[in-house]
Structures are given as structure tokens and as C-alpha cells.
C-alpha positions as CSV (number, residue, x, y, z in Angstrom):
1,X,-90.1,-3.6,-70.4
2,X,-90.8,-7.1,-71.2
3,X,-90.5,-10.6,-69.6
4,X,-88.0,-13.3,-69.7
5,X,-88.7,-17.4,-68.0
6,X,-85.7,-19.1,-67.3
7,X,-85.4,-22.7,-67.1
8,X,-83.5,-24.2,-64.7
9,X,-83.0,-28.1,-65.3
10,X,-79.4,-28.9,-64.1
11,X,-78.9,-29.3,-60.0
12,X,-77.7,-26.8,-58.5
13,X,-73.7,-28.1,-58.1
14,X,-71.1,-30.1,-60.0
15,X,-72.1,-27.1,-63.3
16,X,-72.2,-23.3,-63.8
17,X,-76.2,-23.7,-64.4
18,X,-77.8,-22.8,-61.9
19,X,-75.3,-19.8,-60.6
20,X,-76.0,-18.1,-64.4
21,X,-79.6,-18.9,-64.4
22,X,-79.5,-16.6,-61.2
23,X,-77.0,-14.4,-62.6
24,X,-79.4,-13.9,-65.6
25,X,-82.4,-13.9,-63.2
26,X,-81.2,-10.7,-61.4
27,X,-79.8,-8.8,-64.2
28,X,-82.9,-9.4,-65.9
29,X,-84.8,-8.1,-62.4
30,X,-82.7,-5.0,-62.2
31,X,-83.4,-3.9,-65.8
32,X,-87.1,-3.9,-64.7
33,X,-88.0,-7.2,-66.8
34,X,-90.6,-9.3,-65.6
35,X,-88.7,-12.3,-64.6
36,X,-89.7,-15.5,-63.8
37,X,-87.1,-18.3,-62.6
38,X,-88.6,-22.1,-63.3
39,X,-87.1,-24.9,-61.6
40,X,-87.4,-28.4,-63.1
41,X,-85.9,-31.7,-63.6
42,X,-82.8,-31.1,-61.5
43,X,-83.2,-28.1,-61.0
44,X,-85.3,-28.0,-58.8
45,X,-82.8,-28.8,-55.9
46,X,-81.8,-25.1,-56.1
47,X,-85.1,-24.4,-53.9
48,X,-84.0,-26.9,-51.1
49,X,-83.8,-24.6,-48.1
50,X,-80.6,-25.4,-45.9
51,X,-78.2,-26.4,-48.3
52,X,-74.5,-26.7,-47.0
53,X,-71.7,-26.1,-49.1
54,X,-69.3,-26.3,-46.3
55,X,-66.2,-27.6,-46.9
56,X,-66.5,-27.6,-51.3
57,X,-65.9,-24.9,-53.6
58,X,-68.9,-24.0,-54.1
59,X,-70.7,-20.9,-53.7
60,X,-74.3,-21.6,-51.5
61,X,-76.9,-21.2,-54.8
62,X,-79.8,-21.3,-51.8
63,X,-78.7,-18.0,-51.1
64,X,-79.2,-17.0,-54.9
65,X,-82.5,-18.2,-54.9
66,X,-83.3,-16.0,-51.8
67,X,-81.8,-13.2,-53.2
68,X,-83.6,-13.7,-56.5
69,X,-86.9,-13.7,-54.3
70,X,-86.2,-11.2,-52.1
71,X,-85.6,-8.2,-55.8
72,X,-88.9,-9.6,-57.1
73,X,-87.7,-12.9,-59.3
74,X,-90.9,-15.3,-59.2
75,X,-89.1,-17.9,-58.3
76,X,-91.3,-21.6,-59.2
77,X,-90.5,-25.0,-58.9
78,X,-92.4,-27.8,-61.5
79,X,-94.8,-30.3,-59.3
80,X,-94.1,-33.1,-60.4
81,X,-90.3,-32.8,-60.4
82,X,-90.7,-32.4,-56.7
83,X,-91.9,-36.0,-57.1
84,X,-89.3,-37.5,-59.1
85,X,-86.5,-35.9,-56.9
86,X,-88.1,-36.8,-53.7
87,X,-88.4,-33.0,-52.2
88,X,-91.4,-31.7,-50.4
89,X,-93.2,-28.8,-50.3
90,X,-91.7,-28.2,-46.3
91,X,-88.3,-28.7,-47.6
92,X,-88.7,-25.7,-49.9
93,X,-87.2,-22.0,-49.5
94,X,-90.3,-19.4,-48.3
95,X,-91.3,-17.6,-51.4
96,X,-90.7,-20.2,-53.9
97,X,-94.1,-21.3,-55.3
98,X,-95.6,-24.8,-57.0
99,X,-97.1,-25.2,-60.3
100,X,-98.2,-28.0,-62.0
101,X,-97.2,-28.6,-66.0
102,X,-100.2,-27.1,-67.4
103,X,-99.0,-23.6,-65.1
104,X,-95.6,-24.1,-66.0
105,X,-96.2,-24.0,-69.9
106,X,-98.4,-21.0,-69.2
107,X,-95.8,-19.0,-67.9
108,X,-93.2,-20.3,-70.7
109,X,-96.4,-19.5,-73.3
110,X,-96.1,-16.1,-72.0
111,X,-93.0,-14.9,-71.6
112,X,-91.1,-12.9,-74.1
113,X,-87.6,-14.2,-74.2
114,X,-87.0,-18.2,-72.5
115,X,-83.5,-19.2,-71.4
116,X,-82.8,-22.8,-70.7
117,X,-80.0,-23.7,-68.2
């Protein structure tokens, strides 16, 4: 039906970002779209695996990501984000994948429709 990369670059909490790019993500996924979710800048904290949200208002967004991988979102993180927001590859949810920025603008280049969050 098409395809549709969106852009995460806000962290995960403190904003309604991330929460609508999953939102967006798996409405996008359930009208059979191709989508791909892209973590940079920020961003990219949403794909830290045991996030705790105890004791704040928000909603767990680790759980989003899962459930965004789990109903077929490709869910990738930028490379050398990871670097500038000290997160390595261990620290990262199963099913999320790497690419560098060369791979990330491919995916971008090839999308259909892009939403940046």
C-alpha cells in the first residue's frame, strides 16, 4: 500500500513525541504500510530496554517500541547517535536494528511519506 519512515528525534519523556511517533507507527502498520520507525538524536533513548517510569506520569514508551516490533514496525536506531547519547548496542531492546547515516538516508530516500517527531 505504500511506506511511511518516521523520525524520531525528541527523548522519549518530558513531550508527546515519541508516544505519537508510535501511535503513528502502528496505525500506519495496521493499514498494511510499510513502516519504518527511525530513532535519532534523542530519540533514540526510546530503544533503551528497561526503562522505569515508576513513580511519574508517564506511560512506559519501551513497551511501544516492543509493541511496534512485535506487528512488524522496523524499528532502527541512527549509529552514531548511540554515540553522542552514550547507549550501547547491549542496552538496546531485541529487535531494534543499527544503521549508520548513509543506511539511514536510504531508508528516508525511500520511503513514500516521512514524519518527523
Amino acid at each position: 500500500m505504500g511506506s511511511i519512515s518516521i523520525i524520531l528525534r525528541r527523548p522519549p519523556y518530558g513531550t508527546v513525541d515519541a508516544a505519537e511517533a508510535i501511535r503513528h507507527a502502528l496505525g500506519g502498520v495496521t493499514e498494511d504500510m510499510t513502516v519504518r520507525l527511525v530513532l535519532v538524536d534523542g530519540g533514540i533513548q526510546a530503544a533503551r530496554k528497561g526503562q522505569d517510569v515508576e513513580g511519574t506520569e508517564y506511560q512506559s514508551i519501551e513497551n511501544g517500541i516492543r509493541d511496534c516490533i512485535e506487528m512488524g514496525v522496523e524499528v532502527v536506531v541512527d549509529k552514531s547517535s548511540m554515540k553522542e547519547e552514550h547507549l550501547e548496542t547491549e542496552e538496546l531492546i531485541e529487535g531494534v536494528s543499527i544503521a549508520n547515516s548513509y543506511e539511514v538516508a536510504e531508508i528516508i530516500k525511500d520511503s513514500d511519506t516521512v514524519m518527523i517527531f
